[in-house]
C-alpha positions in Angstrom: -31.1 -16.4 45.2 -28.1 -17.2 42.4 -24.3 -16.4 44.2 -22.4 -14.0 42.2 -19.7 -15.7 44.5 -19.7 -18.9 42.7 -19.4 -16.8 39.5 -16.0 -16.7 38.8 -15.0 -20.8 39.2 -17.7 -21.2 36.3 -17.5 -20.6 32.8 -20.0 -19.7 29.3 -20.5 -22.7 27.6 -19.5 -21.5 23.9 -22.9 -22.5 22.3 -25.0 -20.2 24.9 -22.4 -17.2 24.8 -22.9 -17.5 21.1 -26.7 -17.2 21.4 -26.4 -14.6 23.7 -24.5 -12.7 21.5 -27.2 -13.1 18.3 -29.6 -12.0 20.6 -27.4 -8.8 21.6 -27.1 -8.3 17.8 -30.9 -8.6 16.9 -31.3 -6.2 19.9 -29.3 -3.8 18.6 -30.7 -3.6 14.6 -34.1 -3.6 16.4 -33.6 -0.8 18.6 -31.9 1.6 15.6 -35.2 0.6 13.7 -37.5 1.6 16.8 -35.8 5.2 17.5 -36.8 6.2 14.9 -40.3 5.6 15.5 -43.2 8.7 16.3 -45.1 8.4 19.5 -48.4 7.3 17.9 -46.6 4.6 16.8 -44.7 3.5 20.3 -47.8 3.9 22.2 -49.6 1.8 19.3 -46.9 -0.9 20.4 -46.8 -0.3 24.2 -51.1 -1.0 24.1 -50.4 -3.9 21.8 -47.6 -5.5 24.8 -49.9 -4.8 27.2 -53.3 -6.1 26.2 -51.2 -9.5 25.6 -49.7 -9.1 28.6 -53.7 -8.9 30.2 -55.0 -11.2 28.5 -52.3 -14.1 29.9 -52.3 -12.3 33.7 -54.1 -15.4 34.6 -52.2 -18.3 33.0 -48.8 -16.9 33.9 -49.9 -16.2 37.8 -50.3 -20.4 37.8 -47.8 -21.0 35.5 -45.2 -18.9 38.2 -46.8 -20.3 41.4 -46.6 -24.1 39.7 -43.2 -23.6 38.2 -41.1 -21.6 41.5 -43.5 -22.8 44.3 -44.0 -19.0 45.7 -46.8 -16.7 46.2 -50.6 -16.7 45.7 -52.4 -17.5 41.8 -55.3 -14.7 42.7 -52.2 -12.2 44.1 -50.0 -12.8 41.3 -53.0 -12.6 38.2 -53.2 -8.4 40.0 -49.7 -7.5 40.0 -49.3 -9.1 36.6 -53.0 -7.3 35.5 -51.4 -4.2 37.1 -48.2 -4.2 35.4 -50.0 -3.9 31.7 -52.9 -1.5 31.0 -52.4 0.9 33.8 -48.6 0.9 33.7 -49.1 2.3 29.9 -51.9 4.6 30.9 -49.7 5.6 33.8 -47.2 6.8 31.7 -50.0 8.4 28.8 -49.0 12.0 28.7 -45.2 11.3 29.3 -43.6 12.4 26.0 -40.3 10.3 25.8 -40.0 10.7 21.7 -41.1 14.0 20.8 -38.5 17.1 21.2 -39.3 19.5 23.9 -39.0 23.1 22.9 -39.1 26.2 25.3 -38.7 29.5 23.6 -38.5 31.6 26.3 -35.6 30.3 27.6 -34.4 29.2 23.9 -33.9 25.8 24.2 -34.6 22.4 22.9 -34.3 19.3 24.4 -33.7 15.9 22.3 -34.2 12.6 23.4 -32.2 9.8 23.1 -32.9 6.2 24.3 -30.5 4.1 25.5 -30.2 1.3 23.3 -30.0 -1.9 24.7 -31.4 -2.8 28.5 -30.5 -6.1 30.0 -33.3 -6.8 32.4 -32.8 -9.2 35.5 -36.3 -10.5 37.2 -36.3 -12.4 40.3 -38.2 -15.7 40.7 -40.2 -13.9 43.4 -41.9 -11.6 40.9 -40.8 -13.1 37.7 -43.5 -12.1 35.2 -44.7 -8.9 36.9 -41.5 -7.8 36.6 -40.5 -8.8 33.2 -43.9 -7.6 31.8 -42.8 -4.4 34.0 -39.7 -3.4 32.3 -40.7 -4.8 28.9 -43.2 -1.8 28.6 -41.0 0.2 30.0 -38.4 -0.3 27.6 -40.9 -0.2 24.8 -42.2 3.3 25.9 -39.1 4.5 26.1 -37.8 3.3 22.4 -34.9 1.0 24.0 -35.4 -3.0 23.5 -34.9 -5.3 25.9 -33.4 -8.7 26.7 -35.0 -10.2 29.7 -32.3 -12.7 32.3 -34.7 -14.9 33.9 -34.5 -16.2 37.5 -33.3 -19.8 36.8 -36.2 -21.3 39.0 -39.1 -18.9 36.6 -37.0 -19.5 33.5 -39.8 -21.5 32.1 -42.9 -19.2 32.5 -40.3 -15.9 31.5 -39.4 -17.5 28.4 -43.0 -17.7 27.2 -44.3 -14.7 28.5 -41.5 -12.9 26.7 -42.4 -14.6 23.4 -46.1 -14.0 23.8 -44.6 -10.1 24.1 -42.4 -10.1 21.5 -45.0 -11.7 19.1 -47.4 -8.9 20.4 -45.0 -5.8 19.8 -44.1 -7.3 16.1 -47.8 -7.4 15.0 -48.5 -4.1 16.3 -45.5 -2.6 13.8 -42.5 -3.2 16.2 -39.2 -4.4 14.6 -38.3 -8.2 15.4 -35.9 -8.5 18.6 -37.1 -5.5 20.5 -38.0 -7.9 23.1 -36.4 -11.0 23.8 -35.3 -13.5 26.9 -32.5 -15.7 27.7 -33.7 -19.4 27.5 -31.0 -20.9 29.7 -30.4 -18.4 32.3 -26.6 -19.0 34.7 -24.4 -16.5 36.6 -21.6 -16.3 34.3 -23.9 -15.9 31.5 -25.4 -13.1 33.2 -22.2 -11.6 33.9 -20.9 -11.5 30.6 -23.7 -9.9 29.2 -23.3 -7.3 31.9 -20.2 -6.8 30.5 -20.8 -6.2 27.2 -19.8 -3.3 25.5 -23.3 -3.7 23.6 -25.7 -2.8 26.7 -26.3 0.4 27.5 -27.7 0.0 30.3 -28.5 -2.6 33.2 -32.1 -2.8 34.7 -31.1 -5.0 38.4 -33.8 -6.6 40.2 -32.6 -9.6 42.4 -30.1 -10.5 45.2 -27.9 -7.8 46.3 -24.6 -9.5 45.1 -26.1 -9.5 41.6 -27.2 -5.9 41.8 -23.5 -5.2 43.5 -22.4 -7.2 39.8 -24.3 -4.9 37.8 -23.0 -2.1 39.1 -19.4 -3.2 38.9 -19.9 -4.6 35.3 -18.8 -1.4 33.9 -21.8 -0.9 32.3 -24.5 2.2 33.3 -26.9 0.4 35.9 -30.1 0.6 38.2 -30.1 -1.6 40.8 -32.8 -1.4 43.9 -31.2 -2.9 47.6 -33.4 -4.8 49.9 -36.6 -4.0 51.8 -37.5 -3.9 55.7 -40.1 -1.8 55.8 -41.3 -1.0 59.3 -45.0 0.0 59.7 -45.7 2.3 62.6 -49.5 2.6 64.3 -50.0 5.3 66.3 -52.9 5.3 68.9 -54.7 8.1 66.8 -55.2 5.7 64.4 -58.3 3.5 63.7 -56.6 0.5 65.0 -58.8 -2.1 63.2 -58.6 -0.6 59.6 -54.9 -0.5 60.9 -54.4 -4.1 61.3 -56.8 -5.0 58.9 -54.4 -3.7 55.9 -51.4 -4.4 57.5 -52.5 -8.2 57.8 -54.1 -8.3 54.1 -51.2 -6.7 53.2 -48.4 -9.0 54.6 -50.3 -11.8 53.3 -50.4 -10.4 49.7 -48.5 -13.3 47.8 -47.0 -14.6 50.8 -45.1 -11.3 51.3 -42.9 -11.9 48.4 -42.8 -8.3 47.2 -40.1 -6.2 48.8 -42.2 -3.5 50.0 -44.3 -5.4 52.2 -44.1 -4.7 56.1 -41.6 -6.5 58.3 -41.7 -4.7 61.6 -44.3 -3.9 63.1 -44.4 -0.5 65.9 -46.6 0.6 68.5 -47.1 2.5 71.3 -48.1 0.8 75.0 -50.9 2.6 74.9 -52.5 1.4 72.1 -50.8 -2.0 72.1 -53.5 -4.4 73.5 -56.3 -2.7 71.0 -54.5 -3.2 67.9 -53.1 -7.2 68.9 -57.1 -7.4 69.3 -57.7 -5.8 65.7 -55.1 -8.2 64.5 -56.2 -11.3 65.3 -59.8 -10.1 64.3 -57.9 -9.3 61.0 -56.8 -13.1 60.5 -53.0 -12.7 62.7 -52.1 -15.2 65.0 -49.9 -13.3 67.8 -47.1 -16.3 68.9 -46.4 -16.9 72.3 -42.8 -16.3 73.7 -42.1 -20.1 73.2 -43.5 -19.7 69.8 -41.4 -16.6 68.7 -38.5 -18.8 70.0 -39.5 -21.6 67.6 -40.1 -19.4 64.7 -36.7 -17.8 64.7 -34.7 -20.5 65.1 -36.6 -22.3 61.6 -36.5 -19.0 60.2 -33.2 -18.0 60.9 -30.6 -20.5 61.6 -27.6 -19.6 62.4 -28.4 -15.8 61.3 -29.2 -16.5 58.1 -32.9 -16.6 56.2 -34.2 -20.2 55.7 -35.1 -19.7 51.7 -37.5 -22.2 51.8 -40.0 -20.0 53.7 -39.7 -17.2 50.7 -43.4 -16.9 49.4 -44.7 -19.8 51.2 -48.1 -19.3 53.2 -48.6 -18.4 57.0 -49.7 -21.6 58.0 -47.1 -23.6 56.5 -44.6 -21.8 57.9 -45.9 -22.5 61.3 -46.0 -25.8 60.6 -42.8 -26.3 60.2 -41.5 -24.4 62.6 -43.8 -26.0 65.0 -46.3 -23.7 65.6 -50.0 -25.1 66.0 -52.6 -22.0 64.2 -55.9 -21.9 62.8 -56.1 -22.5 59.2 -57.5 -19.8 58.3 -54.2 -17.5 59.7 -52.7 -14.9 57.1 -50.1 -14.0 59.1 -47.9 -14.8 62.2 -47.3 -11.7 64.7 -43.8 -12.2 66.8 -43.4 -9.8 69.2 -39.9 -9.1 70.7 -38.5 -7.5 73.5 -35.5 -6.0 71.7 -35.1 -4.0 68.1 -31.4 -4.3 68.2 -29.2 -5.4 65.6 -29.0 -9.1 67.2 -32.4 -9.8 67.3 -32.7 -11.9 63.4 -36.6 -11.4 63.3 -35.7 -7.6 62.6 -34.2 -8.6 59.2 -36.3 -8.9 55.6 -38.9 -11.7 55.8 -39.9 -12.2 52.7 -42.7 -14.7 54.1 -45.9 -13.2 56.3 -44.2 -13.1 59.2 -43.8 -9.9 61.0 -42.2 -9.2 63.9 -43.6 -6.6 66.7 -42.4 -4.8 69.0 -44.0 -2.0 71.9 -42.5 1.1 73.1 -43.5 4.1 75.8 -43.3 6.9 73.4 -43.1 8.1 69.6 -40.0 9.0 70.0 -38.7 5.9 70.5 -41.2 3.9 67.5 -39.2 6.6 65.4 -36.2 5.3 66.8 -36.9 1.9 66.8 -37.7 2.6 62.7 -34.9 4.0 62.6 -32.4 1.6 63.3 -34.5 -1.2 61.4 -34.2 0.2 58.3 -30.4 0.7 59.2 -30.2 -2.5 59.9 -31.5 -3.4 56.4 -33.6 -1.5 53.9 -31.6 1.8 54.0 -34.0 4.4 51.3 -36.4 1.4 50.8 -39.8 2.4 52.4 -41.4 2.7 55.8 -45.5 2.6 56.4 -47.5 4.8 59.1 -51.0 4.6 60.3 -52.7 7.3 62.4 -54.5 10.6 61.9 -51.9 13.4 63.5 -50.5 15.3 60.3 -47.3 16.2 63.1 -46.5 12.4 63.7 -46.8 11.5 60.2 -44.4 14.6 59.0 -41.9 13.7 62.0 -41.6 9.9 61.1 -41.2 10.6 57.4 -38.5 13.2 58.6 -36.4 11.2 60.6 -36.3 8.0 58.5 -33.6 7.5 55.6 -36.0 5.9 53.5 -37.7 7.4 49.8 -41.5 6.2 50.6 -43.8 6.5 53.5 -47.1 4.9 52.4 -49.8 6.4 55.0 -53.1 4.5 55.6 -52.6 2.4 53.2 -51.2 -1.6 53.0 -47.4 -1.4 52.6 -47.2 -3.7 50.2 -49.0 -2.2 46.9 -49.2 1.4 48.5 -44.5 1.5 47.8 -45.4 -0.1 44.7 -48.0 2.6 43.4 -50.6 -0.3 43.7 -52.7 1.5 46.1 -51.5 5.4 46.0 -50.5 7.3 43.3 -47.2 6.6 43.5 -45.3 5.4 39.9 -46.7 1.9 39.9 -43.3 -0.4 39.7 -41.5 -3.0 40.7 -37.9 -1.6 41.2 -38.0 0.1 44.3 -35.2 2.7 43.9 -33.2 3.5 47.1 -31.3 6.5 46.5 -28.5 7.9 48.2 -29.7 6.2 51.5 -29.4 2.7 49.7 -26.3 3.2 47.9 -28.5 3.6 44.5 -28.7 5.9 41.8 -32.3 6.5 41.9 -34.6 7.3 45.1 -37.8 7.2 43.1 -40.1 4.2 41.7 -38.3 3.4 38.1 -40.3 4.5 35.3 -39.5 4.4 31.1 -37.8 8.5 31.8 -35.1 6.9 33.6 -34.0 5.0 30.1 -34.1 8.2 28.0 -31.4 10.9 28.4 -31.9 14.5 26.4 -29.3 16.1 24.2 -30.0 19.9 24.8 -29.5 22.8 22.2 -29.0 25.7 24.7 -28.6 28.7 22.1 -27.4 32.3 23.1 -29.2 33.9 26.1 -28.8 37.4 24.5 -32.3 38.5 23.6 -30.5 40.4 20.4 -29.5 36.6 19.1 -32.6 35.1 17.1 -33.7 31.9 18.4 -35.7 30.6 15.4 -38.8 29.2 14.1 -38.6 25.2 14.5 -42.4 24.3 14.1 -41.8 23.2 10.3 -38.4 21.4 11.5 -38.7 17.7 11.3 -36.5 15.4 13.6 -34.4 12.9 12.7 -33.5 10.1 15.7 -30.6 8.4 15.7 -31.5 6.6 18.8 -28.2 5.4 21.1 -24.6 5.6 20.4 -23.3 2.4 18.6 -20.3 1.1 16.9 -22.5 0.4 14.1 -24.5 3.1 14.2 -26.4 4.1 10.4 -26.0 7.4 9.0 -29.1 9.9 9.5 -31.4 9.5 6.7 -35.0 10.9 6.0 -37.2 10.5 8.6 -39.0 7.5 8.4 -42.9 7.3 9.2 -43.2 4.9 11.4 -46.3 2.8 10.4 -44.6 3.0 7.1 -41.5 1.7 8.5 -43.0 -1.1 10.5 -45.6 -2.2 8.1 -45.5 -4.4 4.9 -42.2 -5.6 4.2 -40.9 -4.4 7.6 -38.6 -1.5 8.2 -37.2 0.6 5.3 -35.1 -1.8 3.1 -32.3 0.2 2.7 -32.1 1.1 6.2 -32.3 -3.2 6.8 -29.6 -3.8 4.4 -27.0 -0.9 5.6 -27.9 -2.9 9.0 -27.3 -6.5 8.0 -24.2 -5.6 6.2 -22.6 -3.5 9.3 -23.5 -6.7 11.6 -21.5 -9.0 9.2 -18.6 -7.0 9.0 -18.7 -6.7 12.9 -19.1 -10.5 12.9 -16.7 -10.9 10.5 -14.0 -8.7 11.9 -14.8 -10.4 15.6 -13.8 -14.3 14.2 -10.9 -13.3 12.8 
């Protein structure tokens, strides 16, 4: 993962400071253009993103796996087919562009996008997540520049073309989406800091989320994952381990929602290691689990090159002798403390397991793993006693309990109905802004005309009232004109011309006024 350490002894070169500024600039005449867009025609452009984002699922899942060396083709092609059509339909019947008006209480709400989003992806999930918070910058009116994961750079830079080209044909203005070809830590951190973003979508290590939040900029960040699953002996203990195995398995673990410790009860400990191995597990040996920490985690720290990398060639470098056919390795330990490494985020299939006489202590045992890391992240539990389900979710500081389910999609919204995404948020508990699955509503704010709560004051008619959006806040922001129908606007010659030329001559005065 990049060091926002090593940041500060390197510098922009000028040529890619200056690109990154065009594309800040584009950005920013696109985004005036696209506020002022109906919703038939965002949701025109948001099916248009996605069906190109379907239609190269496939060729980007190799294209990731080929260019960063992580995960699983078959895994990656669903998360990217997951992260197009149903994200949009997800999202179907959420108005972000229309006012809201509630005459009873007299009010309308307005809302405003806002602006321009800088997108980080990581090069565990790079196009997932870039197709991810491309649509939902597009469903939200806001565009987008994507900063790729150096070691995905490649496969991002395409994929954001292919949606860019996409958005354009369906009526979007030029720039809504775009990606930074030559990806670096400074360069990231001067975009960050540019008075031009509005806001700051932060997926990746925590010292570039802890950047993006200290930019100075508005930003969503997500912290890190350690999601312990908990079985409890009312349970079906072979479903159990069946989707806990499949699901630590699911692109080599790469996703931070998967499972990393793994709880039971003495009672129904023997049953569930025999569920797991019939699942595909191999349980290590005390020798073994000695091996596989000290590869994993020398001295303390993750060895990176085990990130998205399969079961089996894990143990094989660690020196671990299993069955081809393993999808995951099961350590159990003796100890859930804060010294014991195998407690911390995995990020491989490798989960760590532990025993305990009562519920009381599994719930403890959770609790002090997410502690350890993965404060608000998510936590999994398996069983069928409503009581134990409602106590575990009670005690944990975590915003997601996925029950009966694998771990990995369930956080994720791939296999419950939570908001399918791929920024976890971790709230309060995770020193984050948001404690809920990120979604296009949290890139629109609402102006609000609150009018007189005296009944005797008349509230007014506003069915005939048309709306005007002047989109975000900007230095060089264009005076309110006529609305402008969107297919109108994006069609034929592009967006109104006398909106484009009030545009292009603002930027060049800007430009202008910047170089002298």
């Amino acid at each position: 993962m990049l060091s926002h350490d090593d940041a500060p002894r390197l510098a922009v070169p000028d040529k890619a400071a200056a690109r990154a500024r065009m594309k800040i600039d584009r950005a920013g005449w696109a985004v005036r253009a696209y506020a002022r867009y109906d919703r038939a025609s965002v949701m025109q452009v948001a099916h248009a993103v996605a069906e190109a984002a379907h239609q190269a699922a496939q060729t980007y899942a190799e294209w990731a796996v080929r260019e960063t060396g992580m995960g699983v083709v078959e895994h990656k092609r669903l998360k990217n087919e997951l992260s197009a059509h149903p994200l949009v339909d997800f999202y179907a019947d959420t108005n972000l562009v229309d006012p809201r008006i509630d005459s009873a209480r007299k009010m309308i709400e307005l809302p405003k996008p806002a602006g321009i989003i800088l997108a980080l992806t990581p090069a565990t999930n790079p196009i997932s997540t870039l197709y991810y918070k491309a649509i939902l910058a597009v469903l939200s009116r806001n565009a987008v520049i994507l900063s790729p994961h150096p070691l995905a750079k490649e496969c991002c830079r395409d994929a954001a073309a292919r949606l860019e080209a996409a958005a354009v044909a369906a009526g979007a203005p030029a720039g809504l989406i775009q990606c930074i070809e030559e990806p670096s830590v400074p360069l990231v951190q001067t975009l960050m800091t540019s008075p031009k973003v509005q806001v700051i979508l932060a997926t990746g290590g925590s010292a570039m989320v802890r950047a993006a939040y200290s930019s100075g900029n508005p930003a969503i960040g997500v912290g890190p994952g350690n999601a312990p699953v908990y079985v409890d002996p009312s349970a079906n203990q072979g479903a159990a381990a069946q989707r806990i195995v499949d699901s630590k398995a699911f692109d080599n673990s790469v996703l931070c929602t998967n499972e990393s410790v793994l709880i039971s009860l003495n009672e129904n400990k023997q049953q569930l290691e025999r569920s797991l191995r019939a699942a595909g597990a191999h349980i290590c040996a005390e020798a073994e689990v000695a091996k596989l920490r000290d590869w994993l985690f020398p001295h303390g720290h993750l060895n990176t090159a085990a990130v998205g990398k399969s079961a089996v060639w894990v143990a094989q470098q660690a020196g671990i002798r299993v069955a081809p056919s393993t999808k995951t390795l099961i350590a159990p330990v003796e100890h859930f403390g804060s010294e014991e490494p195998l407690m911390k985020e995995k990020l491989c299939p490798v989960l760590a397991s532990i025993s305990v006489e009562s519920f009381e202590r599994a719930v403890s045992a959770a609790n002090m793993i997410v502690r350890v890391t993965g404060a608000g992240h998510s936590a999994a539990f398996h069983g069928e006693n409503p009581q134990r389900a409602m106590d575990f979710a009670s005690a944990l500081p975590v915003y997601r309990i996925v029950v009966n389910a694998p771990c990995s999609q369930g956080a994720a919204g791939l296999a419950t109905h939570l908001a399918p995404s791929f920024m976890i948020g971790t709230g309060y508990f995770g020193r984050s802004s948001v404690g809920e699955n990120i979604g296009p509503q949290h890139l629109v704010h609402w102006t609000r005309l609150a009018w007189n709560s005296d009944a005797a004051v008349p509230f007014g008619d506003f069915s005939a009232v048309r709306v005007f959006s002047v989109g975000p806040e900007s230095r060089s922001a264009v005076p309110p004109r006529a609305p402008v129908p969107a297919l109108a606007a994006a069609q034929g010659d592009g967006m109104d011309r006398d909106l484009l030329r009030q545009l292009i001559l603002q930027e060049l005065r800007e430009l202008t006024r910047g170089q002298s």
